[in-house]
N, C-alpha and C positions, 0 to 999 in steps of 0.2 A: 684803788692802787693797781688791782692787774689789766685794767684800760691804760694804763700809763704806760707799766710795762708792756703791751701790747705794742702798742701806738709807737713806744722808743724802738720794739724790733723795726716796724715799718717802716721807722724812719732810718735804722740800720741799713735797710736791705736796698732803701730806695737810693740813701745814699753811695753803698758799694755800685749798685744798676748804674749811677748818675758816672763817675768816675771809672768804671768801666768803659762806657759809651764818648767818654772823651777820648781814650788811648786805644781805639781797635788794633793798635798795634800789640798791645796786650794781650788780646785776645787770638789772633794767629799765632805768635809764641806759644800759648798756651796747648791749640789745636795740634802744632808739629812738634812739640813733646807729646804730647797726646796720641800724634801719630808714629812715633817713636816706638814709643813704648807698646805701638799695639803690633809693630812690626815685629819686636822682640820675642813678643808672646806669641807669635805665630808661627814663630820656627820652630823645628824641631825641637826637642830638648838637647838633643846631643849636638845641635850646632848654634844654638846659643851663648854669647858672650860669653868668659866666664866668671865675670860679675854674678850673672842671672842664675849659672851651673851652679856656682856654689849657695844658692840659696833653700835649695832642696825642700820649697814649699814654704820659707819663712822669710821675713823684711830683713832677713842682714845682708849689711853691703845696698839697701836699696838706693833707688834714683827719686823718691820725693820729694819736695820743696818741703821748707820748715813751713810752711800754712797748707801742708798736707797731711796726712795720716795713712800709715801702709796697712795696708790690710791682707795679712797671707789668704791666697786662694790655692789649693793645693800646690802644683810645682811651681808656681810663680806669686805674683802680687798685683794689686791694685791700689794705685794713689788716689785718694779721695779729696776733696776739700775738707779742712780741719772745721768750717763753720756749716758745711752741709752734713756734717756728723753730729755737733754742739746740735741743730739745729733738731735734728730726727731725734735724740737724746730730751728735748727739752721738751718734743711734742708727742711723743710716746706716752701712750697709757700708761700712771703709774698704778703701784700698790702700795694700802694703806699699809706700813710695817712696823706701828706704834703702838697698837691699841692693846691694853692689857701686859704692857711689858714694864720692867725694873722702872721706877724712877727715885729721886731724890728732889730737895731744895737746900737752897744756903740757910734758912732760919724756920722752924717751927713756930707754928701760929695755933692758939687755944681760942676755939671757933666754941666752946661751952655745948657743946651738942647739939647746937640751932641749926649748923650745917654740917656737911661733911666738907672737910678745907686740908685734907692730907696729901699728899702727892701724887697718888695714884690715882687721886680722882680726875688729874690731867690726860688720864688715857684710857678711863673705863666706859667712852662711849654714851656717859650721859651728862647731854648738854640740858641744866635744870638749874633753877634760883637758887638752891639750896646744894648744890655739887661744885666744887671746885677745889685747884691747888689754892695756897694763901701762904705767904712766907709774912715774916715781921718787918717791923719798917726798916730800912736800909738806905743807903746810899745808891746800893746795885743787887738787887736781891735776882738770885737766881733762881732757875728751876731748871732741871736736866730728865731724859730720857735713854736709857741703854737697851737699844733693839737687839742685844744679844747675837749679833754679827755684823760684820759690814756691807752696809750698804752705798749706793749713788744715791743722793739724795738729790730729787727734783724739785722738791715743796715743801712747806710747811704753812699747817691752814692752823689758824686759831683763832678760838671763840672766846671773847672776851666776858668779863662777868656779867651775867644776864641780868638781876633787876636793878643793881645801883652801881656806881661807884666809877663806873668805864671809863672817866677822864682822869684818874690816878696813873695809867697808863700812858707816856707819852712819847716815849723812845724805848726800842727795844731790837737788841743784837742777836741772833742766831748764830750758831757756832757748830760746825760739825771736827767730828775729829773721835780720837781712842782713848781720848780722857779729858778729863775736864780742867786742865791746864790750858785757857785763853789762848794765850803765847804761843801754845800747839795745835791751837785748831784752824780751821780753814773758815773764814767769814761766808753763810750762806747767803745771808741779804737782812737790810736793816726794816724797821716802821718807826714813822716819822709821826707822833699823832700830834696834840692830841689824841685819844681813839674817844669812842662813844658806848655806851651800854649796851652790849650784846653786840656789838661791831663781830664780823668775822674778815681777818687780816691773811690773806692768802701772799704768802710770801713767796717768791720764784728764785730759787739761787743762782747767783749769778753764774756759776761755774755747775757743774754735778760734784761736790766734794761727796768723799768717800771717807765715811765713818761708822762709828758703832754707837758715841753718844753725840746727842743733838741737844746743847743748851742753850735755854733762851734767859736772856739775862735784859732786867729793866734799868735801863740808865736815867737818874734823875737828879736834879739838882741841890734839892735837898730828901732825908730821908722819906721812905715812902715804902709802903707795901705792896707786894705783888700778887695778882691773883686773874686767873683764866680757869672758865668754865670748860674747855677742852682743847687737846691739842693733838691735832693729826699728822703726823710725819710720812709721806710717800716717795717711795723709792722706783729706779727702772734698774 
């Protein structure tokens, strides 16, 4: 799955190159605001528009395009490309900021002592036959995480159940946000499975959504249980 989503950036990027390279006129616009804006910056302070005067180091009043991003640099700013930000955001080292924190599911499951199948086994860092969350059967059984503040959330990896069952798994929705009301979360990216027994589902959010709980929720046709041998949430 992350060959995929690899593969669609590069076909993103080659497609913007492709459509650039038709309108260089696009591209000289681009340069003479570019050069605009560097002439601006090179004057004095005190003879600066006074657009630029009253920004005293922050993006109000700036001159960016809506597919740009202001970024304050002391007494003035810089316009960035809004996808060569998405871009460093999405390839930046993250950190792991789930493991060992709050969680919950929508239904309790009596595993008789054979395994451990509680909720917290979704984030205690051991991936093992015998280790896992497990909800009861459902229509959409969920499982949630609360990193106990907010984060940008770039990924979510998870290991499915290691010695049986992995095809019970076959759609499943990620969801970030500050509670666990659907309706108010921000979609971070779906899995389309089938999946396979001990499959690990490295999930890339479409966006960086910014939240505090990350729930994963299995959509299925008819009722069915949910269960993952671990779940890793990483943030920038």
């Amino acid at each position: 799955m992350a060959d995929n989503q690899h593969e669609g950036s590069r076909y993103v990027a080659a497609t913007i190159a492709r459509n650039v390279g038709r309108h260089p006129s696009s591209i000289s616009r681009f340069e003479n605001k570019n050069q605009a804006r560097s002439d601006v910056k090179d004057l004095p302070w005190s003879k600066r528009p006074p657009i630029t005067s009253d920004l005293a180091g922050s993006c109000k009043g700036h001159a960016c395009t809506v597919s740009e991003i202001c970024i304050p640099q002391s007494q003035t700013y810089t316009c960035v490309l809004l996808l060569e930000v998405f871009v460093q955001w999405r390839t930046r080292k993250a950190s792991l900021v789930s493991q060992n924190k709050g969680t919950g599911q929508s239904t309790p499951f009596d595993c008789h002592n054979v395994v451990v199948c509680k909720p917290g086994a979704g984030v205690d860092g051991i991936k093992e036959f015998n280790n896992m969350f497990h909800t009861n059967t459902e229509r959409e059984p969920f499982w949630w995480v609360n990193l106990g503040q907010v984060y940008k959330i770039q990924k979510v990896v998870s290991t499915n159940r290691i010695h049986c069952c992995g095809d019970r798994l076959t759609k499943m929705l990620i969801h970030v946000g500050t509670s666990l009301d659907t309706s108010q979360m921000e979609l971070c990216g779906q899995f389309i499975g089938p999946a396979v027994t001990g499959q690990v589902i490295v999930i890339l959010c479409n966006t960086l959504p910014e939240g505090q709980v990350v729930k994963l929720t299995s959509v299925n046709t008819a009722s069915e249980v949910f269960h993952l041998a671990e779940v890793e949430v990483y943030a920038v």
